[in-house]
N, C-alpha and C positions, 0 to 999 in steps of 0.2 A: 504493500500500500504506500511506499516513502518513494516509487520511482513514479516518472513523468510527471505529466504537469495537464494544470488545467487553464481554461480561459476564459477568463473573467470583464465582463463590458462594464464602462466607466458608467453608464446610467445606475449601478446598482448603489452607488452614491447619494442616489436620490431615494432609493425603496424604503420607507418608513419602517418596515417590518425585521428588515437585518441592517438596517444605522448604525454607523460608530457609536460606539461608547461617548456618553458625556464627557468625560479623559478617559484617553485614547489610550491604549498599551502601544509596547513598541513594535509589536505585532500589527497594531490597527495601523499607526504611525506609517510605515513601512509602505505597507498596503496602499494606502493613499497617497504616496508620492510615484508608485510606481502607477497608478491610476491619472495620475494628475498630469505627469510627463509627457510631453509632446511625440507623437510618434511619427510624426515626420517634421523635415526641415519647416520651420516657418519665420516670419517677421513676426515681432510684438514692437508695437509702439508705446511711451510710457513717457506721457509729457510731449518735450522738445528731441528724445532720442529714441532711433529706431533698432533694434540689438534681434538679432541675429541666431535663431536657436534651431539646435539642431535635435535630433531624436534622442529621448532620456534627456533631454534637459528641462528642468522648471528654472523659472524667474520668479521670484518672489521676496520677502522679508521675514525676518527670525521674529518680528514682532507681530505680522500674521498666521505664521507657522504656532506660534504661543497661543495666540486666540481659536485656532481651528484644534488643537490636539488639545486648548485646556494646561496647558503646563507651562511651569515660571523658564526665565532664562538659563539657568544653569543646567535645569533638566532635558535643555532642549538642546544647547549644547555638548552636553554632555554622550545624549544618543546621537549628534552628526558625526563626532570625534570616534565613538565607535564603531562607525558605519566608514569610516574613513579609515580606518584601522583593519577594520574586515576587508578592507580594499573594495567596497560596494558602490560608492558614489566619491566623489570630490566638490568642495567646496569651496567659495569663492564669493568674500562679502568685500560691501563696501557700506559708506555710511547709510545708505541708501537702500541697497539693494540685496538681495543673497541669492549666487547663483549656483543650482546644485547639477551636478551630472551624475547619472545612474551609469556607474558601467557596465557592458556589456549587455547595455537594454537592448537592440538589436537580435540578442540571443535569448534572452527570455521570454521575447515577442514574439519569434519567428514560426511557423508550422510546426506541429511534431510529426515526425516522418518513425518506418518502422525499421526503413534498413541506412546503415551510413554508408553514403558513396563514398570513394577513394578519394584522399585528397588531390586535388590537381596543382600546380605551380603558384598557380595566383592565390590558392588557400594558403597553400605552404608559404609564401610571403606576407600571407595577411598574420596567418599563426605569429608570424615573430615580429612582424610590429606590436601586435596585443601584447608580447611577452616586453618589447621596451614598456609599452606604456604602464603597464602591470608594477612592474621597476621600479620607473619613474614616480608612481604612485605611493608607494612604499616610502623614497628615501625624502617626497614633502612631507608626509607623512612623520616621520621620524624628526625632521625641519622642524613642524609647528609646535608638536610635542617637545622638543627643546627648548623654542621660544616663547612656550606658554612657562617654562620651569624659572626662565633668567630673568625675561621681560614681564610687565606689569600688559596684562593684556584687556585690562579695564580700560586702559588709557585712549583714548578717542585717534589715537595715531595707530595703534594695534593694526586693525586688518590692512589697514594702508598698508604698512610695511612687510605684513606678511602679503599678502597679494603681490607685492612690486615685485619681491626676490622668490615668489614661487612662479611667477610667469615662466613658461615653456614654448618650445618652437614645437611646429606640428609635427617634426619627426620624434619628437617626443623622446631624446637623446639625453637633454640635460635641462636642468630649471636655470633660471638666473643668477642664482646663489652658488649653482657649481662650475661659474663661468672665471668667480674668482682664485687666485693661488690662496690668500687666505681670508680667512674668516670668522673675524669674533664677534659672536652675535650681540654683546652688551656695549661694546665698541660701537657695531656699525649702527645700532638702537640708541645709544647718545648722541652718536651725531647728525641722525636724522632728524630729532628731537630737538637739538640746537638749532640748525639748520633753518627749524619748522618745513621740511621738502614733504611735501603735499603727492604722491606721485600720482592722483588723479588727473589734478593739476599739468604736472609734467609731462604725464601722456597726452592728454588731451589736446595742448599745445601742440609737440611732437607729431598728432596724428593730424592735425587739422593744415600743415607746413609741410607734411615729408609723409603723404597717404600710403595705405600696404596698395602691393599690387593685385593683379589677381591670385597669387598662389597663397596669398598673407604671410610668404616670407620675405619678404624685403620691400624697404620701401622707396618711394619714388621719386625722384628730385630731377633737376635738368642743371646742367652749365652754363655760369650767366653769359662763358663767351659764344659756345659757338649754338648755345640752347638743345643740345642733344639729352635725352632722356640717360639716368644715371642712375644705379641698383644701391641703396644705401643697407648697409647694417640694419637687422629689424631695430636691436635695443640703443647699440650704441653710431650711427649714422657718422663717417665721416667727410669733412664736407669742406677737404683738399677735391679739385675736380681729376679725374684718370685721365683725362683727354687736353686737356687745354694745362697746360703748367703755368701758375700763378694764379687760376682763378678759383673762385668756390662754386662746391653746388647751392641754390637755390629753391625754394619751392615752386611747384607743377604750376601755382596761379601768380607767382611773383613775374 
């Protein structure tokens, strides 16, 4: 009875007769995020910004997440951090927003079939990207959990900074944080803090000057000499121009 799976339609969210619980266990919790998550690519618009979501992703907030499950913040954090841990989803807050991705929703959605066909080539390279990003999930993971132990993570700068140095490129290789030779996370957490570097702020800037291209690995600029189009660094953009010696790159609308 513990093999295969069943399937279950989001309307049952509404049936009066089998409703979540008034608070939710992490069982109900669970349940409804996996109900909730977008199963194919879409737009959500939210204000002045239009973001971008793919399947198994919700957008939402920890402070509406509290009011639909019925539980305080620490409780609710406490089951993402484990659900982060099981390597089931990944998290991703800002002041504003919390964005979660279910992994491997793709597979939990997909048909149940009765016989496995052979893997072909394109599986076989799909299996070892899952295994980077698998990884790679693990070792933010292990990231946040250190700087929940050194850093004060009340502090209204917290997910900023965790967010800025868990950023990844989509081959999903390395995060931001293992891009440096070193790293001490009470160091680099004072001097952001000094600083006041906002890095919503700094991206926003960054993207809205030096836009991703189509592949959303690098981004775009042009030579103010001879205006040829020019592939920058996603994080760190350099903007000596390759083509013309002495000039800079510029941005796309400058």
């Amino acid at each position: 009875m513990n093999k295969g799976w069943i399937s279950i339609h989001r309307k049952i969210l509404k049936n009066p007769i089998v409703k979540m619980s008034k608070t939710y266990s992490r069982f109900e919790a669970w349940t409804w995020l996996l109900l909730r998550a977008t199963y194919s690519d879409q737009k959500v618009v939210l204000g002045s910004d239009i973001y971008h979501l793919k399947s198994g992703e919700i957008l939402t907030s920890q402070k509406k997440l509290c009011q639909e499950f019925n539980w305080g913040n620490s409780k609710l954090r406490t089951f993402l951090t484990l659900l982060e841990k099981d390597e089931m989803i990944v998290v991703k807050t800002n002041k504003k927003l919390t964005h979660l991705t279910i992994l491997n929703y793709k597979d939990l959605q997909k048909n149940q079939i009765t016989t496995k066909p052979q893997p072909n080539h394109n599986q076989i390279h799909s299996n070892k990207e899952n295994k980077v990003n698998k990884d790679i999930y693990i070792r933010i993971s292990e990231f946040k959990e250190q700087c929940s132990k050194l850093i004060d993570s009340k502090h209204q700068e917290y997910d900023n900074f965790i967010n800025y140095y868990t950023e990844y490129n989509d081959g999903g290789k390395k995060f931001k944080k293992e891009f440096y030779k070193t790293f001490n996370i009470k160091m680099r957490w004072n001097t952001w803090i000094k600083r006041g570097f906002n890095s919503d702020t700094k991206k926003q800037n960054l993207n809205n000057k030096f836009p991703y291209d189509a592949t959303g690995n690098s981004r775009l600029g042009k030579c103010e000499s001879c205006k040829s189009t020019v592939f920058l660094d996603k994080w760190n953009p350099v903007l000596d121009s390759p083509c013309c010696s002495g000039s800079k790159v510029i941005g796309k609308q400058e």
